[in-house]
C-alpha positions in Angstrom: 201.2 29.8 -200.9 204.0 30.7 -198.3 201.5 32.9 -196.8 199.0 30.4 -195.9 201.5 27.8 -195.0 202.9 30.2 -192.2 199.5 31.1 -191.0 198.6 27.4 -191.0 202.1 27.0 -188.7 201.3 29.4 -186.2 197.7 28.1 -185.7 199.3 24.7 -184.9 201.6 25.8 -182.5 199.5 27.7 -180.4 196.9 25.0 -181.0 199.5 22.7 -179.1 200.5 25.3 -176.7 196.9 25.4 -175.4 196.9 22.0 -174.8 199.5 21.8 -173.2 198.7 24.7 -171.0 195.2 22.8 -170.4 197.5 19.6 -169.1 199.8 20.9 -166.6 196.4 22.5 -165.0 195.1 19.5 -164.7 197.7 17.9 -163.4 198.1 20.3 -160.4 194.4 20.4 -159.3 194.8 16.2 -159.3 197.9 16.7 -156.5 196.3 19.8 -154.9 194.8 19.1 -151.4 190.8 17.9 -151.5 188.6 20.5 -150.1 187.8 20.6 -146.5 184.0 21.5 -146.0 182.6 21.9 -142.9 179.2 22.1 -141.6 178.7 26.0 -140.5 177.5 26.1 -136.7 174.3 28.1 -135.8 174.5 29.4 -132.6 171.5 32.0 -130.5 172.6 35.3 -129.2 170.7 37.7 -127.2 169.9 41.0 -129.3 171.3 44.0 -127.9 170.1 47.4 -129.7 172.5 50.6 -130.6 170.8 53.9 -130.0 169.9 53.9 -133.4 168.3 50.7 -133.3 169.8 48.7 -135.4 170.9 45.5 -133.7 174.5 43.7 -133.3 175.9 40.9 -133.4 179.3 39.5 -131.9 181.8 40.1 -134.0 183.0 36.5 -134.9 179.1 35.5 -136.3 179.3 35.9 -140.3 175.1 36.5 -140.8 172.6 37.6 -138.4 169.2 37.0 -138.9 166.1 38.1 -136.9 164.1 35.3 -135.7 160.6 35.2 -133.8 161.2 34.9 -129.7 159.5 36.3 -126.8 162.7 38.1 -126.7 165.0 39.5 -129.8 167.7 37.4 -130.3 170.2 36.6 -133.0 170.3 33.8 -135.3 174.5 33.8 -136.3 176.6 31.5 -138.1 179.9 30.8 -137.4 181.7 30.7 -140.5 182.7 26.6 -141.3 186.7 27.5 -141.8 186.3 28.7 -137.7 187.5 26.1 -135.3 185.6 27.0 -131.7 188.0 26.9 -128.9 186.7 25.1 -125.7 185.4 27.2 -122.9 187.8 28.8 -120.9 188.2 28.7 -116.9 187.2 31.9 -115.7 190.4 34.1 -114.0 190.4 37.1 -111.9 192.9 38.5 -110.1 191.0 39.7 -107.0 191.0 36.3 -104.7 193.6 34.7 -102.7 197.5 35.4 -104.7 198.4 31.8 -103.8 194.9 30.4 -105.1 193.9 29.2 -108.7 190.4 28.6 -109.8 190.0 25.3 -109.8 187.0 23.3 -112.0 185.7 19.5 -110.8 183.6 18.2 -113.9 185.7 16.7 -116.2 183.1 15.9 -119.1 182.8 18.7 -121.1 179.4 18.9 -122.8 178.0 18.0 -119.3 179.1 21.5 -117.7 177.9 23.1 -120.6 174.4 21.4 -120.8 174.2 22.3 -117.2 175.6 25.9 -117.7 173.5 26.8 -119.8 170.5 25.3 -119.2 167.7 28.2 -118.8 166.3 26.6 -115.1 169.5 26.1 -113.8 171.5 28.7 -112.1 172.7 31.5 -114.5 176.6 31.9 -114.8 178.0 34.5 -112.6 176.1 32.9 -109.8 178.3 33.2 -107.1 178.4 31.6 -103.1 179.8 33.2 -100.4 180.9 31.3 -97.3 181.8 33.1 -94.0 182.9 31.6 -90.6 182.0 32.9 -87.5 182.9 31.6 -84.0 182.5 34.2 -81.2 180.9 37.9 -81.1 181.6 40.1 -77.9 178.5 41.6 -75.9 180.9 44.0 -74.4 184.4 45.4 -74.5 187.2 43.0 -72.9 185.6 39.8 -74.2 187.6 37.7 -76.8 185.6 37.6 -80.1 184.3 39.6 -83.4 183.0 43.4 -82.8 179.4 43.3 -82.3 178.5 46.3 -84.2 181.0 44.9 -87.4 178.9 41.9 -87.4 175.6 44.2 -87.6 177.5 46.2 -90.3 178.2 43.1 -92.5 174.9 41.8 -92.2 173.3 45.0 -93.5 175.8 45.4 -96.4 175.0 41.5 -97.4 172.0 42.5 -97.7 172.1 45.4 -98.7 173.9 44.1 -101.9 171.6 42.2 -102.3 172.6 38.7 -100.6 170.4 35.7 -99.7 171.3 33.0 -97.6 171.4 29.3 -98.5 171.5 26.1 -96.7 173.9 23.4 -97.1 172.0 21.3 -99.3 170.9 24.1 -101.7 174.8 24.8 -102.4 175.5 21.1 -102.6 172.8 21.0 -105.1 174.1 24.1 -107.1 178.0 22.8 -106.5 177.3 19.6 -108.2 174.7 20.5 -110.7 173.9 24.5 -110.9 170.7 23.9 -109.4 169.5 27.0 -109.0 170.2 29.5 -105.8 170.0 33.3 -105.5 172.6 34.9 -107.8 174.4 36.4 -105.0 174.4 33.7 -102.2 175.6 33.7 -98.1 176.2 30.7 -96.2 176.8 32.0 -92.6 178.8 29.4 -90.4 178.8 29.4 -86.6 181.2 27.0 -85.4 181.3 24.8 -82.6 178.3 24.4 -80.0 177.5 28.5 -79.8 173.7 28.7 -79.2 173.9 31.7 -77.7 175.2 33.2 -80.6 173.0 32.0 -83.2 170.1 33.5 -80.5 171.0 36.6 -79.4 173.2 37.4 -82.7 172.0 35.7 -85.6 168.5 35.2 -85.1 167.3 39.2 -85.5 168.9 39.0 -88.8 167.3 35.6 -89.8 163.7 36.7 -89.2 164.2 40.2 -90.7 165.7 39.2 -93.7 164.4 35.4 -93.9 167.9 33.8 -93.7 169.4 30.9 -92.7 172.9 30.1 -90.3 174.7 26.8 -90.4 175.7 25.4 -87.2 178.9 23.5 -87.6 177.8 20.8 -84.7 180.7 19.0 -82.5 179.1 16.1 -81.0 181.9 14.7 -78.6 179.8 15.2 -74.7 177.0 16.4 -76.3 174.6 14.1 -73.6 176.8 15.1 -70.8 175.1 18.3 -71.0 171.7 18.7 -69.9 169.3 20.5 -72.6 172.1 20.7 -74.9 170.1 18.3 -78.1 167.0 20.1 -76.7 168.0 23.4 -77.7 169.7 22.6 -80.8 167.1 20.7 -81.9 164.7 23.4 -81.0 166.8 26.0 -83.2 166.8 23.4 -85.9 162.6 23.2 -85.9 162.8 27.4 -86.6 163.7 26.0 -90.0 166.4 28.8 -89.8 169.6 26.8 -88.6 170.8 24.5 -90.9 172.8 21.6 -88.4 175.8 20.4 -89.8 179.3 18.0 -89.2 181.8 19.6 -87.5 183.1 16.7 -86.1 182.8 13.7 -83.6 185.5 15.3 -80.6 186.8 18.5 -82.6 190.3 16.4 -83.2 192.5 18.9 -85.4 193.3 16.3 -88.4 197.3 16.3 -89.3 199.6 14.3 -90.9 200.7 11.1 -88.3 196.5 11.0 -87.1 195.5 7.5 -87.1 193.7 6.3 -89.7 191.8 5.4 -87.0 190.7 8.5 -85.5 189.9 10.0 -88.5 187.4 7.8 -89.6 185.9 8.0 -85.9 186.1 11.6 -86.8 184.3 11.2 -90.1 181.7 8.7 -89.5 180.9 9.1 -85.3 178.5 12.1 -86.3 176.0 10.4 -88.7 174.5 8.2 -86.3 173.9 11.0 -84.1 172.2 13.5 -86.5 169.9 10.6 -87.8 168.8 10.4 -84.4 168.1 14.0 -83.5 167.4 15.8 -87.3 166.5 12.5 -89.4 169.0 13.1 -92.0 172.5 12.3 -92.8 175.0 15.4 -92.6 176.2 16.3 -96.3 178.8 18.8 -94.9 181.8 18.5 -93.0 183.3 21.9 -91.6 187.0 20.7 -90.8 188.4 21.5 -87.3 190.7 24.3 -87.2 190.8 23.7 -90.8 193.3 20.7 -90.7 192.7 17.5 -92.8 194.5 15.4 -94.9 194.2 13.7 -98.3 193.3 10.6 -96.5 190.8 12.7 -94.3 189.5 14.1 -97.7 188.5 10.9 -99.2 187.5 9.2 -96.0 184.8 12.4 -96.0 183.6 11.6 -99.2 183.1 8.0 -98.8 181.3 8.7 -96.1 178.6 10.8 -98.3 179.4 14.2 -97.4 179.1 15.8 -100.4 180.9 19.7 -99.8 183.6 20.3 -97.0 184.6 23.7 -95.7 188.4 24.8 -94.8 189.0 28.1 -92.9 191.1 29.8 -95.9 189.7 33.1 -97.4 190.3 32.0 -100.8 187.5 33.5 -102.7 183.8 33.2 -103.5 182.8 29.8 -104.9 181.2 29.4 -108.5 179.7 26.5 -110.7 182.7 24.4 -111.3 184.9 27.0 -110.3 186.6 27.1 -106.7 189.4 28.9 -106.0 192.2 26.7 -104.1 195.6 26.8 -103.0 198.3 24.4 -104.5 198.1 21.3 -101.7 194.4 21.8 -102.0 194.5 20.5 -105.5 196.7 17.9 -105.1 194.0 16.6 -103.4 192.3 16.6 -106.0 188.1 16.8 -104.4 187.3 20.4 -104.5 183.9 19.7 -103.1 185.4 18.7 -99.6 188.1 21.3 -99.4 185.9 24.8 -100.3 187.1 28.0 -98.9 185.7 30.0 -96.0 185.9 33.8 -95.1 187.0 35.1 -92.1 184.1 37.1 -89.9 186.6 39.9 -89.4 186.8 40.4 -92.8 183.9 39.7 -94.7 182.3 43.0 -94.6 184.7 44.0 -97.2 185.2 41.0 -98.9 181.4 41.1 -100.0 181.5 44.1 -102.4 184.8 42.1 -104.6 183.0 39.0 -104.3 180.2 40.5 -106.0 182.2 42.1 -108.6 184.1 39.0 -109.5 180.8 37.1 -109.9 179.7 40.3 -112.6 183.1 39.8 -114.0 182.3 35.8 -114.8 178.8 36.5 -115.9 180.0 39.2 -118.5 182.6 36.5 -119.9 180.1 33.7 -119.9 178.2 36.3 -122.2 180.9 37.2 -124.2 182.3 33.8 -124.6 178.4 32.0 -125.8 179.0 31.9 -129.7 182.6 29.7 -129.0 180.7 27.9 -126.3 177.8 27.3 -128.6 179.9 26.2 -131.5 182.1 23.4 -129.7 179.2 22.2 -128.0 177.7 21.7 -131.4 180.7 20.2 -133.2 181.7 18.1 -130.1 178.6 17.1 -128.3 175.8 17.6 -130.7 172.7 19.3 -130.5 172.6 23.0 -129.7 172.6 24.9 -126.3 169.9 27.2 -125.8 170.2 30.6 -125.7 171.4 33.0 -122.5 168.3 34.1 -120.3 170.1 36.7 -119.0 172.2 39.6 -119.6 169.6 41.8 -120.5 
């Protein structure tokens, strides 16, 4: 009898041990924290094959699945407990020390619609602007060496430049409309015919290109023939005529408010009545402006602006400035320019940069992909490029 009464003991007591086990479980799943789920992000990579064959995916994507396309690419998912980080402002350290690239469009999902929309301009996509003024015919004369300027027009082209006009790099500036991926604008400043003829224009009709003459209009009809021949030069559909100015004033702090907008508006007028058209670009005199100057500019409807700073090459949202430049705080209207005396060098890092910027964009699609997804809905399709 004492047996079973023990037995019967022990089967209580761990009877009642279980259960209380079974409570204090309970208990800490109620005050545990709830489950976060989130919705896992599908995002579309370009295939890229191993000698073997066998084909990768980045290395943050948690599946990979083949998927029909004119081209292979990758179907990944980024795994739900992944937060994507927001797309970071390309930096190299091969422009201007004192410049920082600077971006203009503050809505987010915008850029990236636009960035990576297939018929827009692929990222990488880099413009070049260079500012000439004279070129000597023969030693003693002030000016840029002749035969340097026929050097860095072959090894623009050679590298496989194009030229584009003023509104094409508006267009690209503002919305990545789409331009060659390496792109020259070629600036001659002030009233310098001769130099757009007897320079430029071999180049133009060899290659196809374009120059933009930075016009001054101050005693313009003083001079007999002068609208004739720079309207002339304008028919070629070769010289893009733009603002540099009503009387070439240099632009400083103390101008009058005045003066400046004389300075600003007193062109339009002018090129309505020669070219038909408004001028979208202001090329600053002797680079001097200030903020006022700035926003005068871009009341006026001039949609890009040039300095005389050798900053950098200019990309999609992406212009390198210097530190009062962006205090400014319009981008558009205070773009860098290189120097003619040193652009034939300048090309070859320009062109590297833009590689540089292309290969991040690639590198950087699945975290693109995935905010775009979780903060602006709908998917962005996949890179045309890269291959």
């Amino acid at each position: 009898m004492s047996f079973f009464t023990s037995r019967m003991r022990r089967a209580a007591f761990w009877a009642i041990f279980l259960l209380l086990v079974a409570a204090l479980v309970t208990a800490c799943s109620k005050d545990a924290e709830p489950e976060v789920r989130r919705t896992p992000v599908i995002v579309h990579l370009p295939a890229t094959s191993t000698p073997s064959g066998v084909v990768e995916v980045a290395a943050n994507a948690a599946t990979a699945t083949l998927i029909p396309n004119e081209k292979p690419v990758i179907q990944a998912t980024i795994p739900p407990d992944v937060t994507p980080e927001p797309p970071p402002v390309f930096q190299t350290n091969k422009i201007l020390r004192v410049a920082k690239p600077t971006t203009y469009i503050d809505d987010v999902c915008e850029y990236l619609r636009l960035r990576w929309d297939p018929n827009n301009a692929a990222p990488g996509t880099i413009i070049v602007p260079v500012m000439y003024h004279r070129i000597k015919n023969k030693p003693g004369e002030r000016g840029l060496d002749k035969n340097y300027f026929r050097q860095t027009m072959r090894e623009a082209h050679r590298l496989g430049f194009e030229t584009i006009t003023s509104e094409q790099a508006a267009d690209f500036l503002e919305h990545n409309a789409k331009i060659p991926p390496r792109s020259l604008m070629l600036f001659v400043d002030d009233r310098r015919i001769p130099v757009i003829q007897d320079h430029f224009m071999p180049f133009l009709k060899k290659y196809d290109w374009t120059v933009i003459s930075s016009w001054i209009i101050a005693n313009d009809d003083s001079i007999p023939g002068l609208w004739e021949r720079i309207e002339a030069l304008h028919d070629t559909e070769r010289v893009d005529v733009q603002s540099h100015s009503l009387r070439h004033v240099y632009i400083v702090k103390g101008t009058p408010k005045k003066t400046i907008r004389e300075e600003i508006y007193g062109p339009i007028p002018y090129f309505e009545e020669h070219f038909g058209y408004r001028p979208i670009a202001y090329i600053w005199p002797g680079g001097n402006y200030t903020a006022y100057a700035v926003r005068t500019a871009r009341e006026a409807g001039y949609r890009i602006g040039f300095t005389i700073y050798p900053n950098g090459p200019i990309m999609f949202n992406w212009a390198p400035l210097q530190e009062a430049d962006r205090k400014i705080g319009i981008p558009l209207l205070t773009l860098p320019r290189f120097h003619a005396n040193q652009a034939k060098e300048q090309l070859p890092i320009a062109v590297e940069i833009g590689e540089q910027a292309r290969q991040q964009a690639l590198d950087h699609y699945p975290q693109e992909a995935a905010w775009y997804s979780q903060h602006c809905g709908g998917q962005l399709p996949a890179p045309t490029f890269g291959d």
